[in-house]
C-alpha positions in Angstrom: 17.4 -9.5 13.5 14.6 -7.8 15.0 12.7 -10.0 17.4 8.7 -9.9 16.8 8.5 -11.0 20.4 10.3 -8.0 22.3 8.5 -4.4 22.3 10.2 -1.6 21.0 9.2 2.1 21.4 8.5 3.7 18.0 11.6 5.9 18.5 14.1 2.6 19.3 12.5 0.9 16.4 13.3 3.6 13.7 16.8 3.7 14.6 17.3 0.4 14.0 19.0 -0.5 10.5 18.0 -3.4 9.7 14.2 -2.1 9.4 14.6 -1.4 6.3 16.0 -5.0 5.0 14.0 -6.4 2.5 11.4 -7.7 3.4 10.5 -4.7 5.6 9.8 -4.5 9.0 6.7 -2.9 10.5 6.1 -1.5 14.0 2.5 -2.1 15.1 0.8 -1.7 18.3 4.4 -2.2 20.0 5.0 -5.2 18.3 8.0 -5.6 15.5 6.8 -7.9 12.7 8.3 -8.8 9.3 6.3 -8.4 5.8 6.4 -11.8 4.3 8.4 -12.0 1.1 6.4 -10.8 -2.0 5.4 -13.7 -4.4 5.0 -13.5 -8.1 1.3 -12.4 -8.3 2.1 -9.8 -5.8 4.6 -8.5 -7.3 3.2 -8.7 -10.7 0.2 -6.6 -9.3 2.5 -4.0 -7.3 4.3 -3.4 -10.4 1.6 -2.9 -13.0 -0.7 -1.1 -10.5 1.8 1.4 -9.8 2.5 2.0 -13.1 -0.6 2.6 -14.5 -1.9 4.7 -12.2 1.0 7.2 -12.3 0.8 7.2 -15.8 -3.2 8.4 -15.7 -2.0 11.8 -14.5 1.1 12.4 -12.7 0.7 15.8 -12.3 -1.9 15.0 -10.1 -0.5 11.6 -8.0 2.4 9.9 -8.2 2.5 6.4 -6.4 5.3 4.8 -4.3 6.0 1.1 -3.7 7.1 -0.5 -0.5 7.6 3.5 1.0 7.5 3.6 5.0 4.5 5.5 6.4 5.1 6.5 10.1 2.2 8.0 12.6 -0.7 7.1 14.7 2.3 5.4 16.6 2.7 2.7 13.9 5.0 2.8 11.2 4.0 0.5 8.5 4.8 0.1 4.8 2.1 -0.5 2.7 2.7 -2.3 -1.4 1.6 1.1 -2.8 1.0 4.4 -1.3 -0.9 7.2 -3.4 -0.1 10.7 -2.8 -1.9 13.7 -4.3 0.9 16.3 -5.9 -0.3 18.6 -2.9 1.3 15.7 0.3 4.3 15.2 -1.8 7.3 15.7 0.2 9.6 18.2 -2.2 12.6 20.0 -1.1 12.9 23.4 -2.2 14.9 22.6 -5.4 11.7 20.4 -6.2 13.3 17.0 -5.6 11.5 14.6 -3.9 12.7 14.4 0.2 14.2 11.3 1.0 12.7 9.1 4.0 9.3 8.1 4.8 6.4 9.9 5.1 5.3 10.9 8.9 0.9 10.8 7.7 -1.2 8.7 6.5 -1.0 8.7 2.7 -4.0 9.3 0.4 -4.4 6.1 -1.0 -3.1 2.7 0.7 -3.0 -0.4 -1.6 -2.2 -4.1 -0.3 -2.0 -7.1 -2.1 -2.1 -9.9 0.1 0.4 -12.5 0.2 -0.4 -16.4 0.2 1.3 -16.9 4.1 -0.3 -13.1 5.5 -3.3 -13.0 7.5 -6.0 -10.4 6.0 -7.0 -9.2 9.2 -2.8 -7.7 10.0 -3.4 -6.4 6.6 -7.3 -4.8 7.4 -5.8 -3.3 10.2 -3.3 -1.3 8.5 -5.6 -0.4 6.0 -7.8 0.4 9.2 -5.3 2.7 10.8 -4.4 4.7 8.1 -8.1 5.6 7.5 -8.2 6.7 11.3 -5.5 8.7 10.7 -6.6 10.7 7.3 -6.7 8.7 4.0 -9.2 8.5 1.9 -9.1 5.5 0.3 -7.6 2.1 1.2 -7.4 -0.9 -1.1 -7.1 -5.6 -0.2 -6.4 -6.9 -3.1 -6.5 -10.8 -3.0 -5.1 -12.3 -5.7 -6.3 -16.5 -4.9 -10.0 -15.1 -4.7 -10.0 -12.2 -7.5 -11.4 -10.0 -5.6 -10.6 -6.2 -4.6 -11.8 -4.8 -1.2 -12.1 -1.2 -1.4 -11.6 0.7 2.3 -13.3 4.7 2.5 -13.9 6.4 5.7 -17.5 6.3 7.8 -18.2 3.6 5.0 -18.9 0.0 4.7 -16.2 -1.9 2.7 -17.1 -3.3 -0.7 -16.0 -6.1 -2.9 -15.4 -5.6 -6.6 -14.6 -8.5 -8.7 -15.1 -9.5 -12.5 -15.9 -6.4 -14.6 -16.9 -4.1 -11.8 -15.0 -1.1 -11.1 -13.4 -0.3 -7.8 -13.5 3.3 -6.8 -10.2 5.3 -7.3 -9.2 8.8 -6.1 -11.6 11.4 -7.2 -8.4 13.5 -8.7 -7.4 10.6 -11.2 -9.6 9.5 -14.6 -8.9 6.0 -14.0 -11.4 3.0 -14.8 -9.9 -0.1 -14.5 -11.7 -3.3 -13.8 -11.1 -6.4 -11.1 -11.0 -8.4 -14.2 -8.3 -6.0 -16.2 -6.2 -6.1 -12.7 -6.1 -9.7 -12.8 -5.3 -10.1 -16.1 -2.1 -8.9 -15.6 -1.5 -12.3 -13.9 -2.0 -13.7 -17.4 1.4 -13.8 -19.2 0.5 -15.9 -22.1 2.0 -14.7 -25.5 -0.4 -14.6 -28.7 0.9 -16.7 -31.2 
């Protein structure tokens, strides 16, 4: 196991295995730290977010869960990471290319966890605006809230029937409240 006390270069810490482990490790500002382990609203929320905006247009984005993002000397790995059709890595045959990504993705979603701290979390959100997304989103399931990230711009909080902003490329309107509904698993009768 990876120590969160002992500094690693990026390089050592890539070529470790057991980065990868579930949950995954991130490498951030020389430090190794562990992801905490995804509870049931956040993964609920990765799960149906994901899904639903693939399915607006995925000839336009396709979303990724739990993929590894490496530059700006970090290597993080966000809940979902957007990427336009046009920054989708593709091997000549058309396949996607397996690994991470080595740039900061187009859209960076994070559901925070019940034991994570929201400023770790609004400083990777942070960095990968520094280093070229365009949007970033801290979603916080306890306080319903959604706190939508976009470069040389204040951060705003949507809740309730507001609408947070989405790529420009996608036709997708989707409310705090419909996000959060997702939580609701009651049956009709």
């Amino acid at each position: 196991m990876i120590s969160s006390a002992r500094s690693l270069t990026l390089k050592a810490f890539l070529e470790r295995l057991e980065i990868e482990a579930s949950p995954a490790w991130e490498y951030i500002d020389g430090k190794v730290v562990q992801k905490p382990m995804p509870q049931i609203h956040h993964s609920r929320l990765q799960l149906k977010l994901a899904s639903t905006i693939e399915s607006a247009d995925d000839q336009l984005v396709a979303s990724f869960p739990e993929l590894r993002c490496t530059f700006g000397e970090r290597s993080v790995v966000p809940d979902i990471v957007v990427l336009t059709w046009q920054n989708i890595p593709l091997t000549v045959s058309g396949e996607l290319e397996d690994g991470a990504i080595s740039f900061a993705p187009d859209w960076v979603i994070e559901i925070l966890s019940p034991d994570q701290k929201q400023t770790k979390v609004i400083d990777n959100v942070l960095h990968c605006l520094t280093h070229g997304s365009r949007l970033g989103w801290l979603i916080d399931p306890e306080e319903r809230a959604i706190v939508v990230f976009q470069p040389q711009q204040e951060p705003k909080i949507y809740r309730s029937d507001q609408s947070p902003i989405v790529l420009a490329e996608l036709d997708l309107n989707l409310t705090a409240a419909q996000i959060f509904s997702w939580l609701n698993m009651k049956r009709s009768t």
